[in-house]
C-alpha positions, 0 to 999 in steps of 0.5 A: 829824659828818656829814663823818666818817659819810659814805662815802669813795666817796659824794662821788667817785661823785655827782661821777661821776654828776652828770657823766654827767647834764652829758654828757647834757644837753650832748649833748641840747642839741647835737641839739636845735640840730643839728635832732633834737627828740625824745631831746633834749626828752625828755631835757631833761625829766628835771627836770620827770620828777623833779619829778613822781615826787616829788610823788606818791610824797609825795601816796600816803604823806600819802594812804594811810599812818598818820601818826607824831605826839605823839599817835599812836606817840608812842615813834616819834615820840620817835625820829624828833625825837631822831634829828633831833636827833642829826644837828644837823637843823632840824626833825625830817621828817614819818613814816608807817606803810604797808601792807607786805603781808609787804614788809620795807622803810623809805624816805626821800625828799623834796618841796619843803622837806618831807621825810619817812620812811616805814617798812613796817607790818612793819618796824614791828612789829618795834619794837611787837608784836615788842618790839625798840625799838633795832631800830626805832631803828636803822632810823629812824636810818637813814632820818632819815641819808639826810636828814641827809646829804642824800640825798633833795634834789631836785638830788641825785636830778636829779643822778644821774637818768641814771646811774641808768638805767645798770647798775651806775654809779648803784647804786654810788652807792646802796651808798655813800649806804647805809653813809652811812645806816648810819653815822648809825644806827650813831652814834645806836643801835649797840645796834640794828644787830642788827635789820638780821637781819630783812633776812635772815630776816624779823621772826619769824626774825631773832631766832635769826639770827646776826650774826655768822656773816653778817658773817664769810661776807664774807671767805668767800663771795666770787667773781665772781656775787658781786660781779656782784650786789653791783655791779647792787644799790642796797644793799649785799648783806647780808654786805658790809654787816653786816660794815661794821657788825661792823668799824668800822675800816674803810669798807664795801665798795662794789665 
């Protein structure tokens, strides 16, 4: 199942990346044996960089956030271990609520074996106060999808750390793994992908957004300032990716 919900794109552009990081390894090495010590050891600390930054960025969610479990939000925990479940996962990543401050926002990443999701209080709301379950759904889904496909592994990220200082080549990678992510969460919760609207007009508006008129502004708001913001983005702009969502026949658009 995972094969048929990842991105045509995704696999090409992470061997474009990973190649990119072999150049510069390799170009690193040689000036460090040709006699240049300093790009080259910072370079080749990119590993241990790497390493660090995911360290802490689990440390300030396990620190700072509200853990999901049985006990506490026990819907949403219900809906991380069925979408582990879904996607044939061995066990089901640890969950946090953070403080969003307004910020609309959901992330997945990784430390050691431990992986994890963490989902903006106001994100959240939106399946809590804001009664809208399926959207919640969906956007666990997603985050859970990253995980599933393999997005979050410390090789990965190591991978494609290089190409992702270069404008334009590790976004194109991103944008690929986001449809992959929306893919799963279209496969467990298609009834949710409606609450992507909250991307648009934010968790008070989103409900009177239509979706559809979003979707259909793909074929009509096009140009070059278009696609220039769509290349430097991590994430499909918001008419690309809800018309992948609208039209399942078709991959979404990367470039």
């Amino acid at each position: 199942m995972r094969a048929s919900l990842r991105h045509p794109w995704e696999i090409p552009l992470l061997i474009a990346c990973g190649l990119v990081t072999v150049l510069a390894v390799v170009g690193a090495v040689s000036r460090a044996y040709a006699g240049d010590p300093n790009e080259p050891l910072l370079l080749l600390s990119v590993p241990a960089l790497v390493y660090f930054v995911r360290g802490q960025l689990f440390a300030r969610q396990r620190v700072n956030g509200v853990r999901i479990t049985e006990e506490q939000f026990p819907e949403a925990y219900r809906m991380v271990a069925e979408a582990a479940a879904a996607f044939h996962m061995r066990r089901p990543p640890e969950a946090y609520i953070v403080l969003g401050n307004g910020v609309i926002n959901a992330f997945a990443s990784g430390h050691g074996l431990r992986r994890y999701v963490a989902i903006n209080s106001d994100l959240f709301e939106v399946g809590g106060r804001l009664a809208d379950p399926d959207a919640l759904r969906f956007v666990i889904g997603h985050e859970v999808g990253h995980i599933a496909a393999g997005h979050t592994s410390f090789w990965r990220q190591f991978s494609v750390s290089v190409a992702q200082v270069i404008p334009g080549v590790g976004a194109t990678l991103g944008r690929a793994q986001e449809y992959t992510a929306d893919n799963h969460a279209y496969k467990f919760c298609p009834e949710g992908m409606h609450g992507l609207r909250v991307l648009a007009a934010g968790k008070y508006l989103y409900q009177a957004v239509d979706f559809d008129d979003i979707a259909a502004r793909a074929a009509t708001d096009t140009g070059f300032f278009v696609l220039l913001v769509n290349l430097l983005s991590s994430h499909p702009v918001n008419t690309f990716r809800f018309a992948a969502l609208a039209d399942r026949s078709r991959p979404g658009r990367v470039f």
